[in-house]
N, C-alpha and C positions, 0 to 999 in steps of 0.2 A: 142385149138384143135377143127378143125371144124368135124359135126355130120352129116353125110348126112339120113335125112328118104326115105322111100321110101312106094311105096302104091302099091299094087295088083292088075293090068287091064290084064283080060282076067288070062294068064299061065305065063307072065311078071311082072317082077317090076318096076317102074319107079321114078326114085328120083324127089320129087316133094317138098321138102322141106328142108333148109341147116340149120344149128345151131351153131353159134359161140360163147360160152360162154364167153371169151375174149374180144369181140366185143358189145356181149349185155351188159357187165360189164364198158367199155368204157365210159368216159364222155367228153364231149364237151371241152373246152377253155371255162373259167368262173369259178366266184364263184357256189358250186352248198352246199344243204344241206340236209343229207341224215341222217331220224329216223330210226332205228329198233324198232321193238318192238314186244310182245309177239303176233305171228300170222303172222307178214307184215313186210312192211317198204315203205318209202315215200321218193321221191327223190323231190326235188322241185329244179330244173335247173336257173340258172345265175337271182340268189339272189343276192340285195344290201349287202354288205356286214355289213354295218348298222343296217340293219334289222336282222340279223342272228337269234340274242337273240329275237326280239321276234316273229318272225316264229316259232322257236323251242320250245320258251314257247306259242304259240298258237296250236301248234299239240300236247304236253303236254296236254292243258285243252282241246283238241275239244270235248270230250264227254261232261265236265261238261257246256262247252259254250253252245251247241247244248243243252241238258236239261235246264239249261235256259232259254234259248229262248222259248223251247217250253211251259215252265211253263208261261214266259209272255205273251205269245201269247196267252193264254188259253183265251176261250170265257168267258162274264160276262156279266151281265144285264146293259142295258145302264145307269140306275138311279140305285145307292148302296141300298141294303138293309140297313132299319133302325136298324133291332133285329135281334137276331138268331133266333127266329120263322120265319122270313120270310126269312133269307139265307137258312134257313131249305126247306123253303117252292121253294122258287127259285129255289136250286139244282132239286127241284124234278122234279117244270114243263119244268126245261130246257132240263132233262133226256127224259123224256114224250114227248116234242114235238119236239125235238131236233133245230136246226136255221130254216127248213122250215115253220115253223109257226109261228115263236115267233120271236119278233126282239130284237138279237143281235148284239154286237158289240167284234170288236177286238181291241184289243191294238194297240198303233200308232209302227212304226217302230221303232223310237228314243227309246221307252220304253224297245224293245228288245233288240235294240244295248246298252242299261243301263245295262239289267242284265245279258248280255255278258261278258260286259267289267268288274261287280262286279264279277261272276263267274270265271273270269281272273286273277281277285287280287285274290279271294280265294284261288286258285289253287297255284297260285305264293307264297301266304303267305305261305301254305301248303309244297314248293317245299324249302322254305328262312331258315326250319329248318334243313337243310341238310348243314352240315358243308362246304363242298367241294360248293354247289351251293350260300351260302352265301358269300364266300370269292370268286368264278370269277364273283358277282352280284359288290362289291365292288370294284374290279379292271374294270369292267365295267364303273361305277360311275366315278373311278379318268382318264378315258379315256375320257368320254364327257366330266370332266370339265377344265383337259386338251386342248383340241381342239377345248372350247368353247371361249376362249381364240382369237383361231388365226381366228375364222371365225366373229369375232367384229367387 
């Protein structure tokens, strides 16, 4: 059912904007894959269908992906402290002067793409305790080793 708005110019209204719930609901021709979740939901449009499993388990962990990353990326002194007196002492002057004055370094990319993809299994291992998510993990499994067969 389409929704006509309309807006106030002058003693007139004039429709200036139409609504089709039907139509915004609509998808394409394609595989597409669509999360809910508490607040939103995510459509991600003409998906490999390959991929499904893990798109879904990557919107699954993005928070805990994205908190790792940020933990890897965190700034540190370019030579390790030897003691905890002087990680003690570190923290402080890194606080104090923060990177304009003091040379830091960040971690390489590879290091956060590490603790993504651990933060990934995490999640997953977290998700493998659920009955129903461990038995389609397993008819997953006998699907690639199936087909692994015919693409030899």
């Amino acid at each position: 059912m389409k929704k006509i708005f309309y807006e106030k110019v002058g003693r007139r209204y004039l429709p200036v904007r139409e609504y089709d719930q039907t139509l915004m609901d609509a998808m394409p021709k394609g595989a597409h894959l669509v999360c809910v979740y508490p607040g939103g939901q995510s459509t991600r449009y003409n998906v490999d269908v390959a991929y499904a499993p893990m798109i879904a388990a990557g919107r699954v962990a993005q928070d805990a992906v994205c908190k790792a990353i940020v933990k890897a990326q965190e700034v540190k002194p370019k030579s390790q402290p030897i003691t905890e007196h002087q990680l003690k002492l570190w923290r402080e002057l890194a606080e104090s002067f923060r990177q304009d004055d003091y040379p830091l370094i960040r971690p390489a990319a590879v290091d956060a793409g590490e603790a993504a993809v651990k933060a990934m299994m995490e999640e997953a291992e977290k998700l493998m305790t659920h009955p129903s998510v461990k038995k389609a993990y397993e008819h997953f499994l006998l699907v690639c080793e199936l087909t692994k067969d015919e693409q030899a």
